[in-house]
C-alpha positions as a printed Julia matrix, in Angstrom:
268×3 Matrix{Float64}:
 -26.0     2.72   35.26
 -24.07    3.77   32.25
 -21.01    2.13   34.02
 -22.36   -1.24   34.55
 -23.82   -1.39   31.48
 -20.53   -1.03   29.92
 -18.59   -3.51   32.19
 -21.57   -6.46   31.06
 -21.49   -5.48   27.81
 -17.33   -5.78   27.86
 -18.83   -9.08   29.69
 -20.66  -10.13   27.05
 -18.27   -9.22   24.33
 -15.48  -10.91   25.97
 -17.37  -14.37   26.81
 -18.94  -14.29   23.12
 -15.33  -13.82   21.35
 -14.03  -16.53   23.75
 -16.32  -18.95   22.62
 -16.37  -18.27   18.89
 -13.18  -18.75   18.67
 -12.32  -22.27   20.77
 -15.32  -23.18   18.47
 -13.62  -22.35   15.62
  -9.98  -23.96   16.7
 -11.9   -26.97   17.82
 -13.44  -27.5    14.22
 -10.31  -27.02   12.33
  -8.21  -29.48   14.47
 -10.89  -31.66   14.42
 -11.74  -32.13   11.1
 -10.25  -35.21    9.07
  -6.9   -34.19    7.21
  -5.97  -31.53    9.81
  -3.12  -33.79   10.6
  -1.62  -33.53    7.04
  -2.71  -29.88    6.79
  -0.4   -29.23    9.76
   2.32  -30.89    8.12
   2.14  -29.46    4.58
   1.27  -25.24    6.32
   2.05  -25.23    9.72
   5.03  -27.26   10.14
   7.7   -25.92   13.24
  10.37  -27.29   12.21
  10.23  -26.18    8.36
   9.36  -22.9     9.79
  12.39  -22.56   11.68
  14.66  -23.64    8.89
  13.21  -20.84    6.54
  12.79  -18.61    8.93
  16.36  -16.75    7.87
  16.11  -17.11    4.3
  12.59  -15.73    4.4
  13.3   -12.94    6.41
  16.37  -11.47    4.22
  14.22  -11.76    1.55
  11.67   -9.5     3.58
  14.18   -7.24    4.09
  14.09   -6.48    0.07
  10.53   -5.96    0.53
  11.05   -3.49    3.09
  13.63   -1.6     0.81
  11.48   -1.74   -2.24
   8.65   -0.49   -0.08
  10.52    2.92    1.47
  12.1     3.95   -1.8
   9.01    3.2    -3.57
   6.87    5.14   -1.15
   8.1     9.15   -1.81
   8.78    8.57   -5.16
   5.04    7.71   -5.03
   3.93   10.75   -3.18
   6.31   12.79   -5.69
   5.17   11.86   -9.13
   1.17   11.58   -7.81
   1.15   14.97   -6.43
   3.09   16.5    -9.22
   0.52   14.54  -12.02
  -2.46   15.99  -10.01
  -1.06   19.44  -10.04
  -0.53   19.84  -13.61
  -3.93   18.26  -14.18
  -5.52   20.7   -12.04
  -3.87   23.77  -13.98
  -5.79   26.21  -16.32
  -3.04   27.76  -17.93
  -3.04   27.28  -21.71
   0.4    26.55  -21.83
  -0.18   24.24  -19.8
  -2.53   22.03  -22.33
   0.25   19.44  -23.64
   1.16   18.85  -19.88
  -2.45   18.24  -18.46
  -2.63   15.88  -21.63
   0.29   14.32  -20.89
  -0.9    13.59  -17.04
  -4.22   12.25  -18.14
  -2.47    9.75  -20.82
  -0.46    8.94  -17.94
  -3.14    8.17  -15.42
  -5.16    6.05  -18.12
  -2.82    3.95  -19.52
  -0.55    3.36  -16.08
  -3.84    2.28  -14.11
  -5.27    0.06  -17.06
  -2.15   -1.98  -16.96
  -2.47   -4.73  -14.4
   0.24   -3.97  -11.72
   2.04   -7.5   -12.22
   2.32   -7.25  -16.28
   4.04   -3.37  -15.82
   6.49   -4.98  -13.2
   7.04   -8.21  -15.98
   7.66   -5.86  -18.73
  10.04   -3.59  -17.08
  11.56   -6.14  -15.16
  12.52   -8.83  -18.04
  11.3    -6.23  -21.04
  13.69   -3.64  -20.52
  16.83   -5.81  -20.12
  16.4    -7.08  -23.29
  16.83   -4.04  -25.07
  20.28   -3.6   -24.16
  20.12    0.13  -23.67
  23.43    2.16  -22.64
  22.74    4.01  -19.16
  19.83    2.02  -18.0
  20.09   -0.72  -15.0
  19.82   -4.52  -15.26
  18.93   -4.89  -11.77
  15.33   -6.14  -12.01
  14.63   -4.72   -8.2
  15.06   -1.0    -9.2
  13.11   -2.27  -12.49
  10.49   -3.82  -10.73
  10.46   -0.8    -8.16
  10.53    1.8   -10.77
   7.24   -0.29  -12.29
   5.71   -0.04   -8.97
   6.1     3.76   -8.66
   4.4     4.14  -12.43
   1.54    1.64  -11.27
   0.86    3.42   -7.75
   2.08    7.08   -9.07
  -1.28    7.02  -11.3
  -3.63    5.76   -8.77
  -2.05    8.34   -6.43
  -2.61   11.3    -8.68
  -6.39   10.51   -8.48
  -6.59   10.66   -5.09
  -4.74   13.91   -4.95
  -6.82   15.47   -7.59
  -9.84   14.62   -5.65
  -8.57   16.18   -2.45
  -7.52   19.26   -4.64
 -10.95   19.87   -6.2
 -12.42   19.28   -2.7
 -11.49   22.51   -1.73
 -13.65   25.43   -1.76
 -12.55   28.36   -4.41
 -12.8    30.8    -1.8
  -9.7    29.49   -0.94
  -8.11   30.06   -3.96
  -9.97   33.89   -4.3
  -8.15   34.06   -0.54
  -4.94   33.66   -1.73
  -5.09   35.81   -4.88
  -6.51   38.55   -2.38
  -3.18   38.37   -0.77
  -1.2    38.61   -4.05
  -0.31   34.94   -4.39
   0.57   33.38   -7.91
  -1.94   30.3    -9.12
   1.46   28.16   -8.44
   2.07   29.72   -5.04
  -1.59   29.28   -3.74
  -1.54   25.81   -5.03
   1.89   24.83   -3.39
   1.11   26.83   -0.11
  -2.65   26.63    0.45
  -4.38   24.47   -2.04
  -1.85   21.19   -1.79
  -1.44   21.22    2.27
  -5.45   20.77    2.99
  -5.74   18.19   -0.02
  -2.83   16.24    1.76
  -4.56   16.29    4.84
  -7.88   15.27    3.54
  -6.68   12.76    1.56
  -4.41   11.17    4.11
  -6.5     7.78    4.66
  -6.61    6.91    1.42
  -2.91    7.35    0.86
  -2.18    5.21    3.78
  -4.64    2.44    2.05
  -2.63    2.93   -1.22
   0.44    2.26    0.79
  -0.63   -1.03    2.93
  -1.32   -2.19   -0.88
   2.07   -1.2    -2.06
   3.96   -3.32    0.75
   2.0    -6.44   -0.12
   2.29   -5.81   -3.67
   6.16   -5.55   -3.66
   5.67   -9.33   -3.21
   4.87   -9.16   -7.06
   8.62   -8.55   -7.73
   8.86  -12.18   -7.49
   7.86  -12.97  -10.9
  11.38  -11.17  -11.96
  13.26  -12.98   -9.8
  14.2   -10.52   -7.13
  14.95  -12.5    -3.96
  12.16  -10.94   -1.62
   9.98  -12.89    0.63
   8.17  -14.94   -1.48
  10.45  -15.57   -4.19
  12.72  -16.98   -0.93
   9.86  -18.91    0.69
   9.26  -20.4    -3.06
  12.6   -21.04   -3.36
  12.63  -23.28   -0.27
   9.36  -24.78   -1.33
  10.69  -25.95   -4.5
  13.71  -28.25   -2.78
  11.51  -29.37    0.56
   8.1   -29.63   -0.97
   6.42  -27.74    1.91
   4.53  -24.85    2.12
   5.24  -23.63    5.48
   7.49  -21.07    4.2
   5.04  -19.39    2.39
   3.07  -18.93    5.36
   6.09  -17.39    7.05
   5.99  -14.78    4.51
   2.73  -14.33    4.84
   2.77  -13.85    8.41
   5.41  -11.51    8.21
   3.69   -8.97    5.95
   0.66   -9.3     8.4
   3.03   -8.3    10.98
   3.76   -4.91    9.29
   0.18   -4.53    7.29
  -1.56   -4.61   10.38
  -0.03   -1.67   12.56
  -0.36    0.56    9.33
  -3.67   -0.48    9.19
  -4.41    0.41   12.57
  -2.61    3.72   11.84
  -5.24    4.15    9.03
  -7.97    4.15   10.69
  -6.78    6.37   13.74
  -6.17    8.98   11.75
  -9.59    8.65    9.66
 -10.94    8.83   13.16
  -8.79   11.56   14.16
  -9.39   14.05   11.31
 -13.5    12.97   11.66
 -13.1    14.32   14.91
 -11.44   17.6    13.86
 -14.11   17.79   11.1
 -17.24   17.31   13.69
 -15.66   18.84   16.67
 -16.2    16.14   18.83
 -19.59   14.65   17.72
 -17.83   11.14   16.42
 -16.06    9.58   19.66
């Protein structure tokens, strides 16, 4: 029984998605201006034509994104850490972290990129780069380091203090127990909602465009701006759905995976 009630409901599922969806492809093709929509979004042969600028640009995007990514995890743990110390010598650190957190995550994400990206430049300083994608990428790391720190702080003070009494029973330092116990179970509880922080990140390397770095969409605007079609724009955006999705996906296995560990087997 429990076997044909799953085949008819896969039945039902199946049929229902089937027809929701030829419903909703024969609505949009339908409806008056599709024809011109087609043209201006959807266009082949545009598509094909910016199909090889686009995707060098996304290649930039793809860079920005793994360099950016353990500088990330670097900075966010290391903030979290010194905010979780109690060490009185530690004060002007943890103060320094939480002016840090503040200020970095009050900035919107696309004005810190703008100002170190065109800002910096302009000061002419001896030593530092001019090349707005290590600007732009250092901006992102600053943005996404503070958010990141949060999330690792939480995951710290989710763990029980027996854990911490544990390792001072074996003779552990406050910085060993934190490196060796504390930090490895907040990394693994918090591991979902770094993966969400990082499907952000790739989609907001796109915001490197506004300093002129030639990544995906400054590219696909590029081409835009001499053809006057958007069809490359929807190439870009089809190619960061291409690599959002999978990490997505990813996300949510291992949410699912660790709820199983956590339950022992109740969640399926």
């Amino acid at each position: 029984m429990r076997r044909a009630r799953a085949r008819r409901d896969i039945l039902v599922a199946t049929v229902a998605l089937v027809v929701v969806v030829v419903v909703l492809v024969v609505g949009v093709t339908s409806a008056p201006g599709w024809d011109r929509v087609r043209e201006t979004f959807f266009n082949w042969g545009e598509a094909k034509a910016s199909f090889p600028q686009v995707i060098k640009g996304f290649g930039k995007n793809v860079v920005i994104f793994l360099v950016a990514e353990p500088c990330i995890l670097v900075v966010g743990a290391g903030v979290a850490v010194v905010r979780s110390t109690v060490s009185p010598v530690m004060l002007p650190f943890r103060v320094l972290a939480v002016v840090y957190a503040d200020v970095f995550r009050g900035i919107p994400t696309i004005l810190l990129v703008y100002l170190a990206g065109i800002g910096l430049p302009a000061l002419e300083l001896q030593g530092l780069t001019t090349n707005t994608m290590w600007l732009g990428t250092g901006a992102l790391v600053a943005s996404y380091g503070a958010y990141v720190s949060e999330v690792f702080r939480a995951g710290i003070e989710s763990i029980h203090p027996s854990q911490l009494a544990s390792a001072d029973t074996l003779g552990l330092s406050r910085w060993q127990a934190m490196i060796h116990v504390i930090l490895p179970q907040a990394t693994r509880r918090v591991a979902p909602p770094l993966l969400n922080d990082f499907i952000s990140l790739q989609k907001d390397t796109a915001l490197l465009s506004v300093i002129f770095v030639f990544e995906a969409m400054f590219s696909a605007q590029d081409y835009t701006n001499y053809h006057f079609n958007y069809t490359p724009l929807v190439v870009a955006a089809v190619l960061f759905i291409c690599l959002t999705i999978p990490l997505t996906r990813f996300t949510d296995w291992v949410a699912r995976r660790m709820m199983r560990r956590e339950f022992a087997g109740v969640v399926k």
